[in-house]
N, CA, C and O atoms as a Tripos MOL2 file, in Angstrom:
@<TRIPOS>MOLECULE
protein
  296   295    74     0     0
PROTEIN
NO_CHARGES

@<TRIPOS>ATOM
      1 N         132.5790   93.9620  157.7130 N.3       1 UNK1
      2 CA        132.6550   95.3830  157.3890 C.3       1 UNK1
      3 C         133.6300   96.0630  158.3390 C.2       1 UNK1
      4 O         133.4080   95.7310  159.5040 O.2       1 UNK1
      5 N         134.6680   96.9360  158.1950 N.am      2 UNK2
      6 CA        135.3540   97.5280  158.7740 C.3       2 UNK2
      7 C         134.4040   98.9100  159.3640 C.2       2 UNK2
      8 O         133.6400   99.7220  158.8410 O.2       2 UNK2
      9 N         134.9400   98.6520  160.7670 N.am      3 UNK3
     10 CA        134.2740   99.7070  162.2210 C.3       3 UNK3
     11 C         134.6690  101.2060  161.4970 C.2       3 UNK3
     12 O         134.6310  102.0530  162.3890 O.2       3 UNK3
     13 N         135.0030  101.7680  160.3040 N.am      4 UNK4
     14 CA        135.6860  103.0090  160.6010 C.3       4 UNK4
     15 C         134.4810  103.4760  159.2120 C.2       4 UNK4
     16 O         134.0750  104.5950  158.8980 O.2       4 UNK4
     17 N         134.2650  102.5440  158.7990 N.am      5 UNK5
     18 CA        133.4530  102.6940  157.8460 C.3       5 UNK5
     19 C         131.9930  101.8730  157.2040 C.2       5 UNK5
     20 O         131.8390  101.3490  156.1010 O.2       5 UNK5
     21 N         131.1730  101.9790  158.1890 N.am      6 UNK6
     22 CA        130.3360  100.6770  158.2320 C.3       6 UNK6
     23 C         129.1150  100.3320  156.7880 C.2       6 UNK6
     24 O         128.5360   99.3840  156.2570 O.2       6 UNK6
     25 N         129.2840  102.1350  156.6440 N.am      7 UNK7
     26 CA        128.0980  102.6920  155.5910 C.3       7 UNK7
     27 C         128.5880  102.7070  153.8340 C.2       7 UNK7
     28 O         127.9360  102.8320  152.7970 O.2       7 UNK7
     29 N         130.1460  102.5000  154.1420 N.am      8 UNK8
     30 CA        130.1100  102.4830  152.8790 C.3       8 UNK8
     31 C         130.3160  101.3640  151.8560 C.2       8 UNK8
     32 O         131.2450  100.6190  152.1690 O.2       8 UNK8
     33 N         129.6900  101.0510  150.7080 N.am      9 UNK9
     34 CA        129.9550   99.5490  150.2640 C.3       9 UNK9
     35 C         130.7110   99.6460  149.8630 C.2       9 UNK9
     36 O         131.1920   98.5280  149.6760 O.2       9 UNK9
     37 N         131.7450  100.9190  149.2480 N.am     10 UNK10
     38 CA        132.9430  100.6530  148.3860 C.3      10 UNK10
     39 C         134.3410  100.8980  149.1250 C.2      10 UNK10
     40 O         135.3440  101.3370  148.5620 O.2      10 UNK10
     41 N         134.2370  100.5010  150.6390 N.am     11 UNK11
     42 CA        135.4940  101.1890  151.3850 C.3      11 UNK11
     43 C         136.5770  100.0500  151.2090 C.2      11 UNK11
     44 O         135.8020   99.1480  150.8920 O.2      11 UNK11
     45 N         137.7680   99.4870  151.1930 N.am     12 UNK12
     46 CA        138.5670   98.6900  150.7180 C.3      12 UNK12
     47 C         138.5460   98.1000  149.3390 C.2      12 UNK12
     48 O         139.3220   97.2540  148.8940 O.2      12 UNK12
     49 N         137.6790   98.5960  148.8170 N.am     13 UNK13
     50 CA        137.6240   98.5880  146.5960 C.3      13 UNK13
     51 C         138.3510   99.4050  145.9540 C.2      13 UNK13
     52 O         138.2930  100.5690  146.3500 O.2      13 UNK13
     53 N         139.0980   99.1580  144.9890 N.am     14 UNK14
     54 CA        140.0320  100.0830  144.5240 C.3      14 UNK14
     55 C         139.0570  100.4740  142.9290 C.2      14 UNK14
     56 O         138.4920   99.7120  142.1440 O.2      14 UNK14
     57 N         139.1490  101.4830  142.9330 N.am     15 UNK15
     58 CA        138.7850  102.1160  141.4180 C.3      15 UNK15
     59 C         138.9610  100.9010  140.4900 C.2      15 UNK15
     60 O         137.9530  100.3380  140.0640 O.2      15 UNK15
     61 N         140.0580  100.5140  140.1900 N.am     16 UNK16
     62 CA        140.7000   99.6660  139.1520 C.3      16 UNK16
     63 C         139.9180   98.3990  139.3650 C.2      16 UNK16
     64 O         139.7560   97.7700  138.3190 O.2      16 UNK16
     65 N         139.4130   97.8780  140.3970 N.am     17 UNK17
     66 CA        138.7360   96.4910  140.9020 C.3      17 UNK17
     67 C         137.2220   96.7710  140.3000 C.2      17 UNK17
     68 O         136.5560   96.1110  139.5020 O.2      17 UNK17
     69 N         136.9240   98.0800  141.0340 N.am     18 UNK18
     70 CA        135.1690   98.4600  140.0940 C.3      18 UNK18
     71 C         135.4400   98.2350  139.1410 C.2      18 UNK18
     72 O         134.9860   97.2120  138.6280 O.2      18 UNK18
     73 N         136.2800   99.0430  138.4560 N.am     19 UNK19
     74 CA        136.0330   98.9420  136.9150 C.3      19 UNK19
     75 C         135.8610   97.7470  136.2500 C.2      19 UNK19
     76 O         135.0110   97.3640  135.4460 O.2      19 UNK19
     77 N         137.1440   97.0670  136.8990 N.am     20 UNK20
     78 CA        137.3300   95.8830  136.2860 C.3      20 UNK20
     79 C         135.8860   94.6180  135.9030 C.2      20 UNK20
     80 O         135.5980   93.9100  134.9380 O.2      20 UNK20
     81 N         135.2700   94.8890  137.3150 N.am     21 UNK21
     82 CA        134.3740   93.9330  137.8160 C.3      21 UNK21
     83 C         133.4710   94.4710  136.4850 C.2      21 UNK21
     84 O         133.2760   93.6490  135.5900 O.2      21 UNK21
     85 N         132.9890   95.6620  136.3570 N.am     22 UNK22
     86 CA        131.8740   96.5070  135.3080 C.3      22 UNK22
     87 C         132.0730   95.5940  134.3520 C.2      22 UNK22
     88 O         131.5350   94.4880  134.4000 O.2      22 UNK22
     89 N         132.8240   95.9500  133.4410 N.am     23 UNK23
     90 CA        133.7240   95.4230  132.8880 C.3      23 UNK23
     91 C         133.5570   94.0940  131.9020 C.2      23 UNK23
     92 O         133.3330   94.0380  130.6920 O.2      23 UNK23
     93 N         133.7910   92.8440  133.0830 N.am     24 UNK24
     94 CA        133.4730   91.6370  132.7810 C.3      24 UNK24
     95 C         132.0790   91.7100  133.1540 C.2      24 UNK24
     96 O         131.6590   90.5940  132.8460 O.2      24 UNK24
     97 N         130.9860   92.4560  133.7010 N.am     25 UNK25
     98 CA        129.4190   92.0750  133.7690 C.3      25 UNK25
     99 C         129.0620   92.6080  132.5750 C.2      25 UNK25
    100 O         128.2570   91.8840  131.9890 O.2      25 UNK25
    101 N         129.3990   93.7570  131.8960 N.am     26 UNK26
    102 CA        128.2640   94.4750  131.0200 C.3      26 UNK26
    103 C         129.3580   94.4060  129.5830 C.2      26 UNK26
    104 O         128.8540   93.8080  128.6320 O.2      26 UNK26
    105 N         130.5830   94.8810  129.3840 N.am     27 UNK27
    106 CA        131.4370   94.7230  128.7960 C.3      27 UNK27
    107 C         131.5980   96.1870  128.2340 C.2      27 UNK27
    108 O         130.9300   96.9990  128.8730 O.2      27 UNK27
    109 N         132.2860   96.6880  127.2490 N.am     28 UNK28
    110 CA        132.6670   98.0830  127.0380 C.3      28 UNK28
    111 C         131.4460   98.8490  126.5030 C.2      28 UNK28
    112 O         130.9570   99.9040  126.9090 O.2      28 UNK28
    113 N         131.1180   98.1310  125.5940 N.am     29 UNK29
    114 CA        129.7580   98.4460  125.0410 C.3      29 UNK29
    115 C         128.2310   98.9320  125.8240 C.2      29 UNK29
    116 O         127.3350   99.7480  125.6030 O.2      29 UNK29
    117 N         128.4800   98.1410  126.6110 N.am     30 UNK30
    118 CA        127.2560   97.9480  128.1580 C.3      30 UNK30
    119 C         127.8820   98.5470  128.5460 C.2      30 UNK30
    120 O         127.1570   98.7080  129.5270 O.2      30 UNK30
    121 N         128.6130   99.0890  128.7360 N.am     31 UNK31
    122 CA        129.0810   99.8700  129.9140 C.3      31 UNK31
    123 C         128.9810  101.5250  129.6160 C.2      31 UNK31
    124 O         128.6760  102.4310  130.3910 O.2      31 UNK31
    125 N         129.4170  101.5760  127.9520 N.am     32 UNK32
    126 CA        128.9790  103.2420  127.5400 C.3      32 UNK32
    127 C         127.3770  103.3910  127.3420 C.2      32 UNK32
    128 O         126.7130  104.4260  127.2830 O.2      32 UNK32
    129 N         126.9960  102.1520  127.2630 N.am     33 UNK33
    130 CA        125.3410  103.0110  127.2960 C.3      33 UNK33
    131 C         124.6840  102.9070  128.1410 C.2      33 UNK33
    132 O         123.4860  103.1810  128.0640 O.2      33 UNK33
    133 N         125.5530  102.2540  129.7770 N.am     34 UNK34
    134 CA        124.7800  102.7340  130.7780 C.3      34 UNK34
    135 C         125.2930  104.3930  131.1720 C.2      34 UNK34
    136 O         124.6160  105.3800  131.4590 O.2      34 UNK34
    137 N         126.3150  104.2640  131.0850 N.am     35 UNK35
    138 CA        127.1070  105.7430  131.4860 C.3      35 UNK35
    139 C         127.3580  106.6230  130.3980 C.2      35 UNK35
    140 O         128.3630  106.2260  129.8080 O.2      35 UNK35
    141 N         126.9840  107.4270  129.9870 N.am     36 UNK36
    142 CA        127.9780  107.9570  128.4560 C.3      36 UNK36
    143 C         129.1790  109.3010  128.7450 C.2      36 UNK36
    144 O         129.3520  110.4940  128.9930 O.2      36 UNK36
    145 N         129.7980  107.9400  128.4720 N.am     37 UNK37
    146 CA        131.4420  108.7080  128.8090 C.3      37 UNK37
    147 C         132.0000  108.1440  127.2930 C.2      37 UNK37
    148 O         131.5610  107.1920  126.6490 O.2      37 UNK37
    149 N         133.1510  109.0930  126.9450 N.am     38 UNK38
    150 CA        133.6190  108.2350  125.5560 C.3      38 UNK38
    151 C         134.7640  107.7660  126.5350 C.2      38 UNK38
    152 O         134.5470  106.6320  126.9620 O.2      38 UNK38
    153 N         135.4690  108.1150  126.8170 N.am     39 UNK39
    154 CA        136.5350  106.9270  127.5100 C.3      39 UNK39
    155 C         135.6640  105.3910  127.5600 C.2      39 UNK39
    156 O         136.1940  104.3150  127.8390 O.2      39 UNK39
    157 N         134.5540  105.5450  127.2980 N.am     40 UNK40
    158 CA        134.2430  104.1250  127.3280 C.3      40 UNK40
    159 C         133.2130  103.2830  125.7430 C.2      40 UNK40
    160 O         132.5390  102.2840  125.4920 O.2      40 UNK40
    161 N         133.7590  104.6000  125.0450 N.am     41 UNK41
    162 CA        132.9950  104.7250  123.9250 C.3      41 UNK41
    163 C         134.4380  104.2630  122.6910 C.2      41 UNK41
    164 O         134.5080  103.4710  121.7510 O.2      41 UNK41
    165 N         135.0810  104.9030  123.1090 N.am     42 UNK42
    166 CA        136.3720  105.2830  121.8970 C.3      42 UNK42
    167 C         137.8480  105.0010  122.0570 C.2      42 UNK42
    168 O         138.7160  105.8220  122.3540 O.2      42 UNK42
    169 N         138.0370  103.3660  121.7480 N.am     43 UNK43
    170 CA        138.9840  103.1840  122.0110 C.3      43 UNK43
    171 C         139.7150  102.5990  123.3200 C.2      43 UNK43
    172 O         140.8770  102.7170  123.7080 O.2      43 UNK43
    173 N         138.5290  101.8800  123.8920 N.am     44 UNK44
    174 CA        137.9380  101.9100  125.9630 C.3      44 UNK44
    175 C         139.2580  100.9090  126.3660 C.2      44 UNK44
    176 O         139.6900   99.9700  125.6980 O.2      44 UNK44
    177 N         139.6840  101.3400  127.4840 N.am     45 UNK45
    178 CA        140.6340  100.2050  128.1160 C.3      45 UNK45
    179 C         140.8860  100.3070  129.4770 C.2      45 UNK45
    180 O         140.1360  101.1680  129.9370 O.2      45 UNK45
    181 N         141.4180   99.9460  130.1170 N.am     46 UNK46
    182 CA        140.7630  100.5120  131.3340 C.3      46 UNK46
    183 C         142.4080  101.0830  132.1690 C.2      46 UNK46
    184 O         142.4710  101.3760  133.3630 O.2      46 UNK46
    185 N         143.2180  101.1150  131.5100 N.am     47 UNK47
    186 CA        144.0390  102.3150  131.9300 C.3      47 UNK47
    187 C         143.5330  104.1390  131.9390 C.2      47 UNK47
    188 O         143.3280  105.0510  132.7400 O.2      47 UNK47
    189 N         143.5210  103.8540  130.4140 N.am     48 UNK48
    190 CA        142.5390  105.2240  129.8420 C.3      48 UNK48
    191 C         141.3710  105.5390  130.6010 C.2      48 UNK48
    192 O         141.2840  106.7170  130.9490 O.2      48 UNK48
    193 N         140.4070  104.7270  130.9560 N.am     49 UNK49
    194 CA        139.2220  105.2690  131.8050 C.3      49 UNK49
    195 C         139.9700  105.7430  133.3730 C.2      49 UNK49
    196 O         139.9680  106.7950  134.0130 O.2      49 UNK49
    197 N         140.5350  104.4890  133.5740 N.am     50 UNK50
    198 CA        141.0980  105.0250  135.5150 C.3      50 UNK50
    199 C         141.9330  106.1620  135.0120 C.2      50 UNK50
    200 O         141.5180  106.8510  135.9440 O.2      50 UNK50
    201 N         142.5910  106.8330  134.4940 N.am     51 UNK51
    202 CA        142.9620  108.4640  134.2950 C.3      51 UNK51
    203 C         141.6470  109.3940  133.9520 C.2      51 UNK51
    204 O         141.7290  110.5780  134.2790 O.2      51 UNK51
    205 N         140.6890  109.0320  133.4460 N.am     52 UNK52
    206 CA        139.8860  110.0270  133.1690 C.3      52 UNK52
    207 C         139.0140  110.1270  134.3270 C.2      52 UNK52
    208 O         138.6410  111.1860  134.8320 O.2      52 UNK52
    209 N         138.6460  108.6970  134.8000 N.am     53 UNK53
    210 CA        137.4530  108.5680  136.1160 C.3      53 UNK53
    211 C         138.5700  109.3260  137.3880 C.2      53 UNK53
    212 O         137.9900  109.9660  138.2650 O.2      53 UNK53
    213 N         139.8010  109.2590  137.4490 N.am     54 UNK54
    214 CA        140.3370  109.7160  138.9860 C.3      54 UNK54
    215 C         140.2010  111.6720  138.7300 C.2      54 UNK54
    216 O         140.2500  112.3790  139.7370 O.2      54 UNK54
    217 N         140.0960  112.0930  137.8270 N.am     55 UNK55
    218 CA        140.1320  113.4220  137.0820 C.3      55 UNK55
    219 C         139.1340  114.1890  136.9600 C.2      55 UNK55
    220 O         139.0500  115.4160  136.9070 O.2      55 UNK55
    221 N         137.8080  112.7600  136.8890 N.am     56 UNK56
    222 CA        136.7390  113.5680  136.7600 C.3      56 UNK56
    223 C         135.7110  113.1670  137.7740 C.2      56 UNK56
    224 O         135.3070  112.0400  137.4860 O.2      56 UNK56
    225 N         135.2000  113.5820  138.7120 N.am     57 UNK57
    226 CA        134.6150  113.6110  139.9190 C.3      57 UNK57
    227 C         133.3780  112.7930  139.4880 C.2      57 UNK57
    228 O         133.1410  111.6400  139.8490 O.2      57 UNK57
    229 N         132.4020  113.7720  138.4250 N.am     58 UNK58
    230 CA        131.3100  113.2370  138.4160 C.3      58 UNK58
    231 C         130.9460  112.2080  137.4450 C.2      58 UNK58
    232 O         129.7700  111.8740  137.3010 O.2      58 UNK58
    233 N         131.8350  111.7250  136.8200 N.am     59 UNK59
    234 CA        132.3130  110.2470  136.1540 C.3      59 UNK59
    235 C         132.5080  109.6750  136.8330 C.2      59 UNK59
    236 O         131.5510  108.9180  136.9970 O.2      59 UNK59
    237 N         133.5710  109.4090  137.7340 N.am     60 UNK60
    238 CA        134.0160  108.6870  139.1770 C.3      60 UNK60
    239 C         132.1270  108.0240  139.8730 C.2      60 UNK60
    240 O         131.7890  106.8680  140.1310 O.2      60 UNK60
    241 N         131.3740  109.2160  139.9640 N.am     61 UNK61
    242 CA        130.2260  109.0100  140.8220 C.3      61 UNK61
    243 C         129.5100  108.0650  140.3420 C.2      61 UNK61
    244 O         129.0650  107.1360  141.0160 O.2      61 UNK61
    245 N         129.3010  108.2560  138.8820 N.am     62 UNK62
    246 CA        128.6930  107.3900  138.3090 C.3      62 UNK62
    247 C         128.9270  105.5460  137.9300 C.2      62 UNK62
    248 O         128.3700  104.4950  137.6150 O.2      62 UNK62
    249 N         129.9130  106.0630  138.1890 N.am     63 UNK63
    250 CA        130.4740  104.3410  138.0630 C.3      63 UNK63
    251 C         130.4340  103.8540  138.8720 C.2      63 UNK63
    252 O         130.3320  102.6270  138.8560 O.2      63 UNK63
    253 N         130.4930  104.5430  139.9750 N.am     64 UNK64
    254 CA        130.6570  103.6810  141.9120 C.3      64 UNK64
    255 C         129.2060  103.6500  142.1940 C.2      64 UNK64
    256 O         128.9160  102.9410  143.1570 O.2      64 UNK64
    257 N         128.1570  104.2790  141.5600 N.am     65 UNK65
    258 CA        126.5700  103.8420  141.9420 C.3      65 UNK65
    259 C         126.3950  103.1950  141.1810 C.2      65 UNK65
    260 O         125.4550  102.4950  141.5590 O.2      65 UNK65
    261 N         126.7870  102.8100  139.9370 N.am     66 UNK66
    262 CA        126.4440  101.6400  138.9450 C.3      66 UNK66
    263 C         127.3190  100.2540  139.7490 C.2      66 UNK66
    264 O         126.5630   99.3050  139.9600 O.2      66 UNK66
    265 N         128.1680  100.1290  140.0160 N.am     67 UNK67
    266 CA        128.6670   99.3500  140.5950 C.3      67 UNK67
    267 C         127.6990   98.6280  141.9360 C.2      67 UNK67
    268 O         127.2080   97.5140  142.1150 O.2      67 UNK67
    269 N         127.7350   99.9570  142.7570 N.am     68 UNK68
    270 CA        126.9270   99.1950  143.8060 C.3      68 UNK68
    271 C         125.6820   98.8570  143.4780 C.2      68 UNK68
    272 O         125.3050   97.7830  143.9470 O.2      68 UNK68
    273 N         124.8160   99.5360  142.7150 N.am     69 UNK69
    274 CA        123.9300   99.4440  142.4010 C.3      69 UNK69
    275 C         123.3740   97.9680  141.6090 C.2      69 UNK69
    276 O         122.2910   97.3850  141.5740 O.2      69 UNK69
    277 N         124.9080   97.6910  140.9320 N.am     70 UNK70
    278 CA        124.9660   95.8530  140.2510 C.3      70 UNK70
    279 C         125.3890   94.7140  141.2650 C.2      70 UNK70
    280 O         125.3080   93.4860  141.2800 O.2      70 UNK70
    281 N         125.8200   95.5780  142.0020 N.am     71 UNK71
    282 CA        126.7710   94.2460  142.7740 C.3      71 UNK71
    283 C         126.3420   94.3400  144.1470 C.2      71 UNK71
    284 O         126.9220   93.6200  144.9590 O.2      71 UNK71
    285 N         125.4320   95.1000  144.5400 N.am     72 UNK72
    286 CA        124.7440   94.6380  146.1200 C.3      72 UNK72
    287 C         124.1960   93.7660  146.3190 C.2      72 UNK72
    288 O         123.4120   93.1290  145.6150 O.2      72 UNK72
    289 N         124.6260   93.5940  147.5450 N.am     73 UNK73
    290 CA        123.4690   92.0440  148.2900 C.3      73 UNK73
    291 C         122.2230   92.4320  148.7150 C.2      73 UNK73
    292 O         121.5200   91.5850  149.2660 O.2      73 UNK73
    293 N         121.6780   93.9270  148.5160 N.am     74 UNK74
    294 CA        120.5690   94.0120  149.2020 C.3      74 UNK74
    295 C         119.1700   94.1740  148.2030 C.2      74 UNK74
    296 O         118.0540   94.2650  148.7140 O.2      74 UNK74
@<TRIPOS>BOND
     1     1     2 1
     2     2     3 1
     3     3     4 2
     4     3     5 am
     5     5     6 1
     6     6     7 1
     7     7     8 2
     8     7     9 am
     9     9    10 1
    10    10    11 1
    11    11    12 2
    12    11    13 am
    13    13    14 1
    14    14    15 1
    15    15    16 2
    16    15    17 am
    17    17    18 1
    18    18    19 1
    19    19    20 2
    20    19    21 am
    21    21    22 1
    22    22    23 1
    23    23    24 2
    24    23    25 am
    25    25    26 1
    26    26    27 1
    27    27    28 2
    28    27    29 am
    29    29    30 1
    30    30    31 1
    31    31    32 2
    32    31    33 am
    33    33    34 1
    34    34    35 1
    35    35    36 2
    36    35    37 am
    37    37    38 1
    38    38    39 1
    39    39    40 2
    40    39    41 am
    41    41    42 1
    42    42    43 1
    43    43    44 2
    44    43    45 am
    45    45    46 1
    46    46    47 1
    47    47    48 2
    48    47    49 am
    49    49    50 1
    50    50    51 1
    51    51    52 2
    52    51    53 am
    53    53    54 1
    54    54    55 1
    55    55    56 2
    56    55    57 am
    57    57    58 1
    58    58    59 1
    59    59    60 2
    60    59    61 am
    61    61    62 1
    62    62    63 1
    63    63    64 2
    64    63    65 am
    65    65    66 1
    66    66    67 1
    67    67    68 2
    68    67    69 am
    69    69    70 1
    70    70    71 1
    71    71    72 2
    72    71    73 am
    73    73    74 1
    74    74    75 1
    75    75    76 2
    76    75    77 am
    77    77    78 1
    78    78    79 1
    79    79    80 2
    80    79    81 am
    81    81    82 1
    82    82    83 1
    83    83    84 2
    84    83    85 am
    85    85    86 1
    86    86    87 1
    87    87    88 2
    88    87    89 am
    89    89    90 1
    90    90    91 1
    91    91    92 2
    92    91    93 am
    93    93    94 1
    94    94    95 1
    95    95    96 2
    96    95    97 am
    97    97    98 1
    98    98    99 1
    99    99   100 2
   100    99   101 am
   101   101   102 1
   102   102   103 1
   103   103   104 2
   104   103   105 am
   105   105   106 1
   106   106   107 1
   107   107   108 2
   108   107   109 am
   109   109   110 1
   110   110   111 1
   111   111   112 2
   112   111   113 am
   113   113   114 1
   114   114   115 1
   115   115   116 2
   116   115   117 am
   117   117   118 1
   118   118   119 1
   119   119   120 2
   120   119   121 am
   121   121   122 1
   122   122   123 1
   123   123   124 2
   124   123   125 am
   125   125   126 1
   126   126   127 1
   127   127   128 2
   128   127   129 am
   129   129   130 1
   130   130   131 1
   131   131   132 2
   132   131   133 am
   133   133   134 1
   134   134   135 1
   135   135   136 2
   136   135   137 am
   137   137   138 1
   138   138   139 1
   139   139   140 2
   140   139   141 am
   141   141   142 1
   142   142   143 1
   143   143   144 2
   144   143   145 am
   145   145   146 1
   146   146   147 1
   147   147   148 2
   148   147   149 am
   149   149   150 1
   150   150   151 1
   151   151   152 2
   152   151   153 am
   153   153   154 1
   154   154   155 1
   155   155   156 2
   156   155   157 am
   157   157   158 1
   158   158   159 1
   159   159   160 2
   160   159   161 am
   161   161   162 1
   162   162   163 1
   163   163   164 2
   164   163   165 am
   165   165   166 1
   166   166   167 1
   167   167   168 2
   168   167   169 am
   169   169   170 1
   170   170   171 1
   171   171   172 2
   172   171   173 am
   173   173   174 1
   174   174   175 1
   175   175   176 2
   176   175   177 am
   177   177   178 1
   178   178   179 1
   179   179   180 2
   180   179   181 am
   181   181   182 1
   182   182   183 1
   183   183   184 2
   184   183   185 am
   185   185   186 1
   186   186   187 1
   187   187   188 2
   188   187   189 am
   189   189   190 1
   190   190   191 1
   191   191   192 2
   192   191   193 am
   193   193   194 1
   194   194   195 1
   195   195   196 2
   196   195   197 am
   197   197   198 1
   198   198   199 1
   199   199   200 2
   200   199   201 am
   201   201   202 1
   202   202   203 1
   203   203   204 2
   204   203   205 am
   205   205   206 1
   206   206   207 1
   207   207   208 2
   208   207   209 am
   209   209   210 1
   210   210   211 1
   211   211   212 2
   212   211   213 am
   213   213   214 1
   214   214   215 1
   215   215   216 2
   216   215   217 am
   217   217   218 1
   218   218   219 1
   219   219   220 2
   220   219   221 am
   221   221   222 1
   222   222   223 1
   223   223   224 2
   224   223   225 am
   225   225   226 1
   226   226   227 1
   227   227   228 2
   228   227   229 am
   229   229   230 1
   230   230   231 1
   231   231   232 2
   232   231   233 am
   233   233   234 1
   234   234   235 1
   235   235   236 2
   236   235   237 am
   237   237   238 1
   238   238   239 1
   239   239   240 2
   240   239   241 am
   241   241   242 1
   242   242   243 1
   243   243   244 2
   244   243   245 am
   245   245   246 1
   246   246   247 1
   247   247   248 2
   248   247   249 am
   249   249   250 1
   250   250   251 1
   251   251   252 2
   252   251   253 am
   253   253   254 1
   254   254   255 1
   255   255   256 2
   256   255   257 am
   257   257   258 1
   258   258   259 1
   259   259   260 2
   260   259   261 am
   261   261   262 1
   262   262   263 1
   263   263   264 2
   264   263   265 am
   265   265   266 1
   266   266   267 1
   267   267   268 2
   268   267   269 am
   269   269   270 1
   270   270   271 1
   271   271   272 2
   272   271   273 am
   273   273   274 1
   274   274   275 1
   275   275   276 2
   276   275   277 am
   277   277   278 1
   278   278   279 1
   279   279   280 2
   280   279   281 am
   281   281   282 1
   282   282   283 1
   283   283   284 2
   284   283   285 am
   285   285   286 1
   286   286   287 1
   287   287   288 2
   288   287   289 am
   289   289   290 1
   290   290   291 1
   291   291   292 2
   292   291   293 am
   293   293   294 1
   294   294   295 1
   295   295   296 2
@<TRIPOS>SUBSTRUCTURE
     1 UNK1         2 RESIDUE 1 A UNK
     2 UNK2         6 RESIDUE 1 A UNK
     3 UNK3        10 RESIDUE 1 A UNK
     4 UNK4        14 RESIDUE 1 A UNK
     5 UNK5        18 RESIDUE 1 A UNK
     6 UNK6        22 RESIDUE 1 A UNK
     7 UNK7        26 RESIDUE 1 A UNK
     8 UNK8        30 RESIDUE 1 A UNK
     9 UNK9        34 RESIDUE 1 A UNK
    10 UNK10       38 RESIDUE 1 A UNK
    11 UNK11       42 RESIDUE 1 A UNK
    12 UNK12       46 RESIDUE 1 A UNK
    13 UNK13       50 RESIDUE 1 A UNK
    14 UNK14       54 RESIDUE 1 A UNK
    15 UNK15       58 RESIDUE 1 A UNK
    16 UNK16       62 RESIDUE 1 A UNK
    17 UNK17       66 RESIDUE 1 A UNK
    18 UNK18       70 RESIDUE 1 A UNK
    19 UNK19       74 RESIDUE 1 A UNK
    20 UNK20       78 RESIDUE 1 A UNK
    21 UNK21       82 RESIDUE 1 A UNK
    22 UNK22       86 RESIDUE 1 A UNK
    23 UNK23       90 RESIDUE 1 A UNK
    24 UNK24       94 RESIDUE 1 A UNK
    25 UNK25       98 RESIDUE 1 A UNK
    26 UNK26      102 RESIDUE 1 A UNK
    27 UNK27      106 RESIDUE 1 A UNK
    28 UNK28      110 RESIDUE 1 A UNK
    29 UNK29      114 RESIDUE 1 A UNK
    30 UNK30      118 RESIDUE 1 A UNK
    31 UNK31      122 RESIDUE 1 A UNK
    32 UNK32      126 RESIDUE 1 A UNK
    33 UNK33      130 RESIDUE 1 A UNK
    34 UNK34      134 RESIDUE 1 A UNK
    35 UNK35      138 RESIDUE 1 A UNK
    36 UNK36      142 RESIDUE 1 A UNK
    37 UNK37      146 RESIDUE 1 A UNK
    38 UNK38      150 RESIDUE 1 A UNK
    39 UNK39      154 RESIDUE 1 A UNK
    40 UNK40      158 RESIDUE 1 A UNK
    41 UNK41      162 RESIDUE 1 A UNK
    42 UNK42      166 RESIDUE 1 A UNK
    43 UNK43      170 RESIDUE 1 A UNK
    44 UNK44      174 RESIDUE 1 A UNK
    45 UNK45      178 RESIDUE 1 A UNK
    46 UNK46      182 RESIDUE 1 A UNK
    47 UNK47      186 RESIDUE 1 A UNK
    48 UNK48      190 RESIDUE 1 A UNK
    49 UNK49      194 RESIDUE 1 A UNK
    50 UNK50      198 RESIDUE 1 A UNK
    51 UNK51      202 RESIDUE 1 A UNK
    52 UNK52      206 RESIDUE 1 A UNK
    53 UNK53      210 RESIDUE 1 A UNK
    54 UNK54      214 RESIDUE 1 A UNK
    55 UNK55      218 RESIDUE 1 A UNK
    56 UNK56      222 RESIDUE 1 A UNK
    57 UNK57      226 RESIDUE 1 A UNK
    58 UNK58      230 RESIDUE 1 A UNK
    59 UNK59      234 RESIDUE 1 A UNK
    60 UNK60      238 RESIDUE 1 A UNK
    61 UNK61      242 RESIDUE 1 A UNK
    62 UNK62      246 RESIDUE 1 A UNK
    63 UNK63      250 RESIDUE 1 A UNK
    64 UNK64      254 RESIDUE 1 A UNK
    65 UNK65      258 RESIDUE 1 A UNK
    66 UNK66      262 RESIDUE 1 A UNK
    67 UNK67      266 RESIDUE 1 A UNK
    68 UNK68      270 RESIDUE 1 A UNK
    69 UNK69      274 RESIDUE 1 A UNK
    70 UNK70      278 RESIDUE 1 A UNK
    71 UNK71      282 RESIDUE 1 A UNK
    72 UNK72      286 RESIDUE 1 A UNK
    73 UNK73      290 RESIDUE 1 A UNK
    74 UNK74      294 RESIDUE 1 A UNK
């Protein structure tokens, strides 16, 4: 874990890497009915979502606690 940031699980993860990872676990489908966003409903790809998730704050939130929330070791 890097000293500057010990607390956070997503510090050296890039948006595009979450997504990606989502992604291949749940797939587009799994993925709008954990979250309901249509960027992930209509047409989903994951250019289109990383413009809508960097835009929209509390979309952004939701995906980075679903993430950690799938992919922790604890």
């Amino acid at each position: 874990m890097n000293k500057e940031q010990p607390n956070n699980p997503l510090h050296g993860i890039t948006l595009e890497a979450v997504l990606t990872q989502l992604v291949e676990r749940y797939g587009w489908s799994g993925l709008a009915e954990r979250i309901n966003i249509n960027c992930f409903k209509s047409d989903p790809s994951i250019k289109s979502s990383l413009k809508f998730l960097r835009k929209t704050l509390w979309a952004r939130e939701k995906v980075e606690a679903l993430y950690v929330s799938t992919f922790s070791e604890a």
